[in-house]
C-alpha positions in Angstrom: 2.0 18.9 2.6 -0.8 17.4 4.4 -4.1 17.7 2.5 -7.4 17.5 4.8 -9.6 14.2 4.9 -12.2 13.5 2.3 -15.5 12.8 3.5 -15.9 9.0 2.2 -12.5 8.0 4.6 -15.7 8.7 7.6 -17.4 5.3 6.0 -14.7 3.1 7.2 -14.9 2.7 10.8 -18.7 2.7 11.1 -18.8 0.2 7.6 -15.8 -1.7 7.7 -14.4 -2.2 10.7 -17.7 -4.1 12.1 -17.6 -6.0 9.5 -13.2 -6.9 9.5 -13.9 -7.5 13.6 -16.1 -9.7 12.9 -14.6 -12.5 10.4 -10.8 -11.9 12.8 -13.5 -13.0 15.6 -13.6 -16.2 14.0 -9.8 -16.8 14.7 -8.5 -18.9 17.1 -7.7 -16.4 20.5 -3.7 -16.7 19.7 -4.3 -15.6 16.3 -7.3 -13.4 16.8 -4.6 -11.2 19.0 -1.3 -10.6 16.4 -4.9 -9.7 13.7 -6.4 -7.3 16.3 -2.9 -6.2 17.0 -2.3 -5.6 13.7 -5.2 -3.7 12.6 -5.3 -1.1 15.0 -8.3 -2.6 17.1 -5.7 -3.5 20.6 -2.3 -3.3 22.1 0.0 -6.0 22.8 -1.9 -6.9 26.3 -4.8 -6.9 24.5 -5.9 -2.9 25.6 -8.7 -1.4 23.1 -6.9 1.2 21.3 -7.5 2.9 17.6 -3.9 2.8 15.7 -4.9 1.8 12.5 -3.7 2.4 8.9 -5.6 5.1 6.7 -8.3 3.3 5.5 -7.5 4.1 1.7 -8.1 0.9 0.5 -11.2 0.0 1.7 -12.5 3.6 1.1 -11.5 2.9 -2.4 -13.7 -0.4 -2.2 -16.6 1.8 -0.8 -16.6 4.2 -3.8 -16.1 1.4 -6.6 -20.0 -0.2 -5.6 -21.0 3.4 -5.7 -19.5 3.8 -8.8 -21.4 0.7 -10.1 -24.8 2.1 -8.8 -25.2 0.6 -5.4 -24.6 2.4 -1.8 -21.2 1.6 -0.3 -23.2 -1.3 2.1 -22.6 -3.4 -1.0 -19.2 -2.9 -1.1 -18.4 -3.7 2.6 -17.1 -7.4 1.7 -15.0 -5.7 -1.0 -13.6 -3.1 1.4 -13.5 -5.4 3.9 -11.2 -8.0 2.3 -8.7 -5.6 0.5 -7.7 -4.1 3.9 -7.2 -7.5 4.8 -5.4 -8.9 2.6 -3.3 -5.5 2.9 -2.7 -6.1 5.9 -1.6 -9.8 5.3 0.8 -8.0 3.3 2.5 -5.8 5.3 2.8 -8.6 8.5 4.7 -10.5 6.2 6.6 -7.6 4.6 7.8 -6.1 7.9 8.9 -9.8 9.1 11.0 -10.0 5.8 12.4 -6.4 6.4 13.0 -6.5 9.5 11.5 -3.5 10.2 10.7 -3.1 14.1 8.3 0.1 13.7 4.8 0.9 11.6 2.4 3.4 12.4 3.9 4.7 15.6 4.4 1.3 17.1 6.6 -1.8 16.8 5.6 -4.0 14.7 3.6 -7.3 15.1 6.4 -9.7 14.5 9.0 -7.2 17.2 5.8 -8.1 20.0 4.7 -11.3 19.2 7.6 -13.0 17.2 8.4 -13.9 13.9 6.3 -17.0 13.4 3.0 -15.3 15.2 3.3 -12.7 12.8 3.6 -15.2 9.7 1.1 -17.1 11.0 -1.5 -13.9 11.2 -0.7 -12.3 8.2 -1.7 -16.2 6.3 -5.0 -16.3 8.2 -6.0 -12.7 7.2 -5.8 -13.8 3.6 -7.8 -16.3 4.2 -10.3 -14.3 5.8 -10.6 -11.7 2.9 -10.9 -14.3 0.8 -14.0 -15.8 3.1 -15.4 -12.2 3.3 -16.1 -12.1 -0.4 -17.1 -15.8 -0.9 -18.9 -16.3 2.3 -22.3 -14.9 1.2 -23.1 -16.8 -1.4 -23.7 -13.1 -3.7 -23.5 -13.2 -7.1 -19.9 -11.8 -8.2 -18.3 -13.4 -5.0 -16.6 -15.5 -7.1 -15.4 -13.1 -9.9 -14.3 -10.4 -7.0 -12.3 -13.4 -5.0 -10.2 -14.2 -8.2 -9.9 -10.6 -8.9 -8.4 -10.4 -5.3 -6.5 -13.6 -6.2 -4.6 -12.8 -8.9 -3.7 -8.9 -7.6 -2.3 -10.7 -4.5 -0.4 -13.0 -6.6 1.5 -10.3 -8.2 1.7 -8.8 -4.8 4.1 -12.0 -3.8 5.8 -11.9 -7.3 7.0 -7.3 -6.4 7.6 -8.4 -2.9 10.3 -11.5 -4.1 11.4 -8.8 -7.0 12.0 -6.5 -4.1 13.8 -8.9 -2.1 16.1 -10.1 -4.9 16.8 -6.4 -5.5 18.4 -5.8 -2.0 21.2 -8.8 -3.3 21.8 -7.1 -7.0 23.7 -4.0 -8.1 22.7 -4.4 -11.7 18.6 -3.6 -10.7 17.4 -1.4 -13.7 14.9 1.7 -13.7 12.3 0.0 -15.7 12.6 -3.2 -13.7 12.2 -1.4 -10.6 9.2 0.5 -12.0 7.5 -3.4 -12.9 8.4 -4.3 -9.0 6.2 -1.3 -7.9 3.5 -1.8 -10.2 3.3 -5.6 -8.8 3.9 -5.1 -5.0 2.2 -1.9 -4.4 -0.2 -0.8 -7.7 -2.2 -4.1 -8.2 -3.9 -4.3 -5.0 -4.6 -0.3 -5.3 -5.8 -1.0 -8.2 -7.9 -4.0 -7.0 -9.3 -2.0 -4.1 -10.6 0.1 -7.1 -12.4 -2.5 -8.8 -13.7 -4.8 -6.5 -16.8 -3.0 -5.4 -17.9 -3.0 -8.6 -16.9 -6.7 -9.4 -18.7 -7.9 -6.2 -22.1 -5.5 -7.6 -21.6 -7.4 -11.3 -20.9 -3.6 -12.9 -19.7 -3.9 -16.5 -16.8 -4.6 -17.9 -16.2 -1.1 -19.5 -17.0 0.5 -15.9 -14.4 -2.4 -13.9 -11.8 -2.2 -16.6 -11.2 1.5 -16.4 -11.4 1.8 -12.6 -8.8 -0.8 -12.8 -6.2 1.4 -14.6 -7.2 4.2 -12.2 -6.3 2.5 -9.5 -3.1 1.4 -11.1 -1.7 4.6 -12.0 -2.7 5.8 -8.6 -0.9 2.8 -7.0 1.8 3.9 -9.0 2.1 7.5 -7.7 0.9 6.6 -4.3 4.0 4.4 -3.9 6.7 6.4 -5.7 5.2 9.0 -2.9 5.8 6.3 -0.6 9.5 6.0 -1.8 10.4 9.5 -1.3 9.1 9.5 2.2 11.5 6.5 3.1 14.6 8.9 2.5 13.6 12.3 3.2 10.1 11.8 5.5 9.9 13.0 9.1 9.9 10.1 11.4 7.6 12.2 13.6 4.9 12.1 10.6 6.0 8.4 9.2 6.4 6.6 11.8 9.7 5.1 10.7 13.2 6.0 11.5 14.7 8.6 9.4 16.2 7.4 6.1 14.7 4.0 7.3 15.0 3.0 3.2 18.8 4.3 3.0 19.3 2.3 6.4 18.0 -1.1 5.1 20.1 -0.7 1.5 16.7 -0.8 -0.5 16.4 -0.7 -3.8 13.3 1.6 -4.1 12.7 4.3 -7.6 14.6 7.3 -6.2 18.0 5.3 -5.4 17.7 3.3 -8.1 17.8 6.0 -10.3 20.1 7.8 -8.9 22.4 4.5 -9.4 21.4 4.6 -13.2 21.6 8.3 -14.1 25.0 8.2 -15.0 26.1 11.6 -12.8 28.7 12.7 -10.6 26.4 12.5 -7.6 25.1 9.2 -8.5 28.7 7.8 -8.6 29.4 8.9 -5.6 26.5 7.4 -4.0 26.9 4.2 -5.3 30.0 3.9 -3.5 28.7 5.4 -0.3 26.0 2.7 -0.6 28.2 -0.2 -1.4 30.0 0.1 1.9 29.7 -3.0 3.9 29.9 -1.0 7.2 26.1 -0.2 8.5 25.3 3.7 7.8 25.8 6.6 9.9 23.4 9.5 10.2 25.9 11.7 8.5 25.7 8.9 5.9 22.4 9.4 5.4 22.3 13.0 5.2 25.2 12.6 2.5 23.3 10.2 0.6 20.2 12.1 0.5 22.4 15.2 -1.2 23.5 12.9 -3.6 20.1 11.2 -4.3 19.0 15.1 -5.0 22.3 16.1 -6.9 21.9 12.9 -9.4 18.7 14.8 -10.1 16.7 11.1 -8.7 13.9 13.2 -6.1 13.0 15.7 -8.8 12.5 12.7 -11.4 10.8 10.5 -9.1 8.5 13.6 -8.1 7.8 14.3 -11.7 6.8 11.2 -12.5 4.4 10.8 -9.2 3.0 13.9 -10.7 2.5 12.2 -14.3 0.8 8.7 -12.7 -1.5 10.9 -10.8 -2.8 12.9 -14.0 -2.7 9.6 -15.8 -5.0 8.1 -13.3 -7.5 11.4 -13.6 -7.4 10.7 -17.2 -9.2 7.3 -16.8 -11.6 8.4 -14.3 -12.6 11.6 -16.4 -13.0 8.8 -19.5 -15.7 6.7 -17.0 -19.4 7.8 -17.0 -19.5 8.2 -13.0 -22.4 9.9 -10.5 -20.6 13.5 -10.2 -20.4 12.8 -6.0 -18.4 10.0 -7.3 -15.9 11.2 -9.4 -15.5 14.0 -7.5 -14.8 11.8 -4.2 -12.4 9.4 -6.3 -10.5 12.6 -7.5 -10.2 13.9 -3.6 -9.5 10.4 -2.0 -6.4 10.3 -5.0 -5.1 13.9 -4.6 -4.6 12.7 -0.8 -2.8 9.6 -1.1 -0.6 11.0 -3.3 -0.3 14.7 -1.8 0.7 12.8 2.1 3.7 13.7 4.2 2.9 10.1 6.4 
């Protein structure tokens, strides 16, 4: 289902974006172009153009200084580097995926070739690091190794992820660790490093911490069913684009685990060395329902979400607050894109 916008995803093109344009200005013009590129701010020849991601992350970053006290202004570095370093991310995942399409459009990499891409996604990183160091404020620091360390397991899920694709022995509850490194920690960072960067507490950091990791959690087991069974016209990707590739996301992996008919059955379908067809694909998703893997993997979605409610419920919070934190996180993980 598609869930309408909450109000505090407004606050990131008139806060954020300014403030993102202006550290990729710094760039040299080759790399400047793959970052605008990237972001949403240009097309390949360099034509403005607004194709961005969601702005979930940095929206996140917004609420966590208002959460500490402070209006989102004082969050804008926070915001401002997690979308980077998001973005850093996901240049060099799609270059190690070889995925050729992201939000509508080829990819950076497919336009400006693999090594422009690498190079972009390493200078964003660098620039969200400078955007919450470069001020000289108090919690800089602290909120730059916060961002450190999440990105850091960030690298650890995405080499998990890629060692997955060459195993056939990849366990539920490993699988479950990959996704709390490569997509949960920087959610959950995004959650926190408002408040880090305002010097909030550590009761008040700590618990929007393991908000933002259960809602990392569901947010990307969301992410997983949409890979097999979301419309290309809403995702942007190919149909089955995970089935295609032979990941090794939640739902297939547990349909490989459960131990059922259908989940035998796919495991040989998906063992095949020949590339698969689009009546492949429609088989495999059958199976992947039949071993009982979209229901489980919707379930537990469900169970992350109320998890991360929980936490937020436990923090003392401005009602506006907790009431936009509970909105922003029933749409990330409600999406159809």
């Amino acid at each position: 289902m598609t869930i309408a916008p909450v109000a505090c995803l407004d606050q990131v093109p008139a806060l954020v974006e300014p403030r993102i344009r202006d550290l990729i200005g710094r760039l040299d013009p080759r790399n400047q172009r793959v970052a605008a590129y990237q972001l949403g701010y240009c097309d390949a020849d360099g034509t403005p153009t607004t194709a961005g991601g969601k702005g979930i992350r940095p929206a996140l970053a917004l609420l966590s200084a208002r959460a500490a006290g402070h209006p989102p202004e004082r969050g804008v570095a926070a915001a401002a580097a997690v979308e980077l370093a998001h973005n850093f991310s996901l240049l060099h995942d799609d270059v190690m995926d070889q995925d050729t399409m992201r939000r509508h459009r080829p990819t950076a990499w497919a336009v400006f070739g693999t090594a422009a891409a690498i190079l972009a996604g390493d200078a964003l990183m660098i620039l969200a690091h400078d955007a919450l160091t470069g001020d000289g404020r108090p919690g800089g620091v602290h909120a730059a190794r916060r961002l450190d360390a999440d990105v850091h397991r960030l690298i650890a899920g995405q080499a998990a992820d890629l060692e997955f694709e060459r195993r056939d022995d990849v366990g539920l509850d490993e699988c479950l660790a990959m996704t709390a490194d490569k997509t949960a920690a920087l959610m959950s960072c995004a959650c926190t490093l408002g408040a880090l960067l305002c010097g909030a507490p550590a009761a008040l950091t700590q618990g929007l911490s393991r908000f933002g990791a259960h809602l990392g959690m569901s947010f990307q087991l969301v992410d997983d069913q949409l890979g097999i069974w979301g419309e290309p016209g809403r995702t942007g990707k190919p149909v089955g684009s995970d089935l295609r590739a032979r990941k090794k996301s939640v739902p297939i992996v547990h349909a490989l685990t459960s131990g059922t008919a259908a989940g035998e059955t796919f495991r040989k379908l998906y063992a095949a060395t020949r590339e698969l067809r689009e009546a492949d694909l429609v088989t495999a998703g059958r199976l992947l329902e039949e071993s009982g893997s979209r229901d489980w993997v919707q379930d537990e979605a469900d169970r992350q979400l109320a998890r991360a409610l929980d936490e937020l419920a436990a923090l003392v919070l401005p009602a506006d607050v907790h009431n936009d934190l509970v909105d922003l996180a029933r749409l990330v993980t409600g999406r159809d894109h």
